[in-house]
TILO-421234 format. One line per 4 residues: their letters; for each residue x, y, z of N, C-alpha, C. Coordinates in pm, 1 decimal. Layout:
<nodes>
A) X,Y,Z,X,Y,Z,X,Y,Z; ... .
</nodes>
This chain:
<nodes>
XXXX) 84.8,-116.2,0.0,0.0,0.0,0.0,90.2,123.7,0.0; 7.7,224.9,-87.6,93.7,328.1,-108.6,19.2,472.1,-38.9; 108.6,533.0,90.8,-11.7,596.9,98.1,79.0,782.5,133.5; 67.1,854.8,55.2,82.7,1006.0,4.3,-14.1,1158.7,53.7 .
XXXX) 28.6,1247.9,67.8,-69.3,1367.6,108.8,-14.4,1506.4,-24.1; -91.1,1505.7,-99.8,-60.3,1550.8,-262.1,-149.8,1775.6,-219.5; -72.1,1854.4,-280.4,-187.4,1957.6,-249.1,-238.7,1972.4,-360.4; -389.4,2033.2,-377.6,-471.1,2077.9,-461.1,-472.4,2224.8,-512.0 .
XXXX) -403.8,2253.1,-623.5,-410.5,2387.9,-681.3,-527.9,2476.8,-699.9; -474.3,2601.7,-678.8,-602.5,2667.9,-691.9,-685.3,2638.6,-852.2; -630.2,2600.9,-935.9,-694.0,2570.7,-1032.5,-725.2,2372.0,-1057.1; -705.2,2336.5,-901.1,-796.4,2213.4,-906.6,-708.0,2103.9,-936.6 .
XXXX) -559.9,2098.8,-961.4,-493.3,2023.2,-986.6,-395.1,1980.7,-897.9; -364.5,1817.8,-918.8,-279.3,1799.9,-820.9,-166.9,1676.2,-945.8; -84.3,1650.2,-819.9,32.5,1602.5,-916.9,82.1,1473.2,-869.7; 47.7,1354.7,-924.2,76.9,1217.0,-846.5,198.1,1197.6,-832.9 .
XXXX) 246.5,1157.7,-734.6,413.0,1143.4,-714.9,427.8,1026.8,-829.3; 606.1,1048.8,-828.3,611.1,968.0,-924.4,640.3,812.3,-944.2; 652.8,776.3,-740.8,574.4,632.2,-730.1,478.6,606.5,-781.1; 369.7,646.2,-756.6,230.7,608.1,-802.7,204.8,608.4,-956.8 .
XXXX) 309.9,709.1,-1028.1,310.7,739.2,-1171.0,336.7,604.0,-1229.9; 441.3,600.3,-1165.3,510.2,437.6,-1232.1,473.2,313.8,-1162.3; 395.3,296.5,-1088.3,319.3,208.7,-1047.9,178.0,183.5,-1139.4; 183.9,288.9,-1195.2,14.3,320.1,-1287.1,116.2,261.1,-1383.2 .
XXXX) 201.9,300.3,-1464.3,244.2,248.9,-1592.0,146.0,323.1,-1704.7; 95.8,419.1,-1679.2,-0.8,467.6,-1795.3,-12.0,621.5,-1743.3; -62.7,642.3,-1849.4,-78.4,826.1,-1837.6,-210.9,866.3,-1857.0; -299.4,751.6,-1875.1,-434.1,729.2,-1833.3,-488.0,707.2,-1729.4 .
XXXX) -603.9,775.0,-1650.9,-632.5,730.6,-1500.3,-784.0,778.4,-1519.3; -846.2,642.6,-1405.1,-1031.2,732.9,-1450.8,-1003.2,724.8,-1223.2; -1112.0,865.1,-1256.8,-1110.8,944.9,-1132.1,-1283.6,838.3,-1111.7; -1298.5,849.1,-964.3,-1421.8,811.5,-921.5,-1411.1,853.4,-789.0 .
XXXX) -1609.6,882.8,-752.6,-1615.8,939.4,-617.5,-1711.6,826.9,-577.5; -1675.4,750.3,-449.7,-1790.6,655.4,-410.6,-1878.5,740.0,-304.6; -1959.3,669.8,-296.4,-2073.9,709.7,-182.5,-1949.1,764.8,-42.2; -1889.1,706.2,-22.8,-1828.9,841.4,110.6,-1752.9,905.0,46.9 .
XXXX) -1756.2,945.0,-17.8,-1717.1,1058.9,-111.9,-1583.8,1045.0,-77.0; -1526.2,901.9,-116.6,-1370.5,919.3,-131.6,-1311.1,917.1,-270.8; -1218.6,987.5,-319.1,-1177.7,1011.3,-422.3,-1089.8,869.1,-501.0; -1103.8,794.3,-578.0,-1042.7,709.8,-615.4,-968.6,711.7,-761.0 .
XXXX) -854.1,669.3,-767.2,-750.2,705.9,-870.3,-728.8,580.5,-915.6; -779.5,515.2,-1043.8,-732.3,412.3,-1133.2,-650.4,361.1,-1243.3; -567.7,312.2,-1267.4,-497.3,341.5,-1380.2,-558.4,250.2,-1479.6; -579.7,349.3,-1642.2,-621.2,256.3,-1780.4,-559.7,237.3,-1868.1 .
XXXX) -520.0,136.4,-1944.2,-453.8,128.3,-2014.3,-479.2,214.7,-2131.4; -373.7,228.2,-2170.9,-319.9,351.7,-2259.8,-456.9,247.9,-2403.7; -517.2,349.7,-2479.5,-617.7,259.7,-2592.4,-478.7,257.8,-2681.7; -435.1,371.2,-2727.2,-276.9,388.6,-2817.7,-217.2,245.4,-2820.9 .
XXXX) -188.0,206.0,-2702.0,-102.5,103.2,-2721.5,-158.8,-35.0,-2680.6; -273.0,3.7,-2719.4,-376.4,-147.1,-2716.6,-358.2,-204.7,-2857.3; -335.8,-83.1,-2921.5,-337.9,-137.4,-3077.8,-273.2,-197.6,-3130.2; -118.0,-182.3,-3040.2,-11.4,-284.5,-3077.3,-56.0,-390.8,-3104.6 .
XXXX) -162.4,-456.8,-2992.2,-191.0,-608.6,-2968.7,-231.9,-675.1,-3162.6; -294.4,-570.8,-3205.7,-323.1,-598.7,-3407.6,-228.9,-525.5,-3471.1; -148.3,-654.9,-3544.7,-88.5,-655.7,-3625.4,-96.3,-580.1,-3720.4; 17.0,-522.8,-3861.6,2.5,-412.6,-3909.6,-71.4,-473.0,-4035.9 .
XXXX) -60.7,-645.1,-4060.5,-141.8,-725.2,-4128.1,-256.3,-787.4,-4079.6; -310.4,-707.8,-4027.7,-435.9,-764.4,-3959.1,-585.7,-782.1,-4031.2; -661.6,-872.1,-4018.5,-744.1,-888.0,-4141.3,-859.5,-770.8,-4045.9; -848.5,-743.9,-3982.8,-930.2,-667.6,-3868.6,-932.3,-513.7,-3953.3 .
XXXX) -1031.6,-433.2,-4024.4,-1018.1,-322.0,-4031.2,-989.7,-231.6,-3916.0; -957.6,-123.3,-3958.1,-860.2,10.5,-3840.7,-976.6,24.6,-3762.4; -1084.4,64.6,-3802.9,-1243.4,105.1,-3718.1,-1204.5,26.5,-3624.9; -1263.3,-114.7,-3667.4,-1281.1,-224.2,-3562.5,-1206.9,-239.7,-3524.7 .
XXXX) -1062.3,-268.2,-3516.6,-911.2,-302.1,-3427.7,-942.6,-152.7,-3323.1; -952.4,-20.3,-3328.1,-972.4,65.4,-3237.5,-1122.1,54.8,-3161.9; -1203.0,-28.9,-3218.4,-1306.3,22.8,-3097.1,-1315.4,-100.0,-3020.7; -1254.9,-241.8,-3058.1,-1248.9,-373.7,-2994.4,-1103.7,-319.6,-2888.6 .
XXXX) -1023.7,-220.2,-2922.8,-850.5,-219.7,-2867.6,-976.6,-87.1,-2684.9; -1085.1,-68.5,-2746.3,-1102.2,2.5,-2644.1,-1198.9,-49.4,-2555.2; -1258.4,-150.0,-2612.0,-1337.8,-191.5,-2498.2,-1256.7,-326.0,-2448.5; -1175.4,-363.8,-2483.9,-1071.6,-438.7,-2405.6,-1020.7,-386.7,-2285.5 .
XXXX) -969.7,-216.6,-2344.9,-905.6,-170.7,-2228.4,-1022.6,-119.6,-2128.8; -1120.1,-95.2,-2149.0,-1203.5,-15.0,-2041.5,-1287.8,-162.9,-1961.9; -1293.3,-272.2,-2039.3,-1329.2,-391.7,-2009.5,-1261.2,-475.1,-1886.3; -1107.5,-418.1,-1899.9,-984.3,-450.4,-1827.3,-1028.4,-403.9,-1666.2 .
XXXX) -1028.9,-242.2,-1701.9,-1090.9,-179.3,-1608.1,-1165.0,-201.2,-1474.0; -1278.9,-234.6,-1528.6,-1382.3,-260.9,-1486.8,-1388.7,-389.7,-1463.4; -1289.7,-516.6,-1488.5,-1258.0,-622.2,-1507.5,-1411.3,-714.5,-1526.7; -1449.0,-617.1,-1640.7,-1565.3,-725.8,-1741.5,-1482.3,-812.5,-1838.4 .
XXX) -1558.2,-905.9,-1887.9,-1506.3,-989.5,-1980.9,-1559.3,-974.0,-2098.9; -1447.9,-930.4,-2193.8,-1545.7,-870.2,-2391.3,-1457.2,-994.3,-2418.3; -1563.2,-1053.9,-2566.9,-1454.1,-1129.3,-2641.7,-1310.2,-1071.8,-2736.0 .
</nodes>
């Protein structure tokens, strides 16, 4: 467990140390507030480099390789299961 006291800018921003940066491995993060209104910080995989996973010969058109490369990653997430 990683546990930090970060300040909040007057314009609302704060700055994750850069344990937690590289513990995320991504420069993607989805924010959530639960019912006790605690602030929760997730890391998502980058969609960019979901795409790696299809080949540059892929019989998969570009559309579909990006919107299957994104519900993989938000699927990940949420740890639903997409085919």
């Amino acid at each position: 467990m990683y546990i930090s006291t970060v300040a909040l800018s007057s314009k609302g921003q704060i700055v994750l140390p850069k344990a937690v940066r590289d513990l995320f491995g991504t420069t993607m993060v989805s924010l959530e507030i639960n019912d006790g209104k605690q602030l929760v910080i997730s890391p998502i995989r980058n969609v960019g480099s979901s795409l790696s996973d299809y080949k540059k010969n892929s019989p998969l058109p570009f559309e579909e390789a990006r919107v299957l490369a994104w519900e993989r990653s938000v699927a990940k997430r949420y740890k639903k299961k997409v085919a």
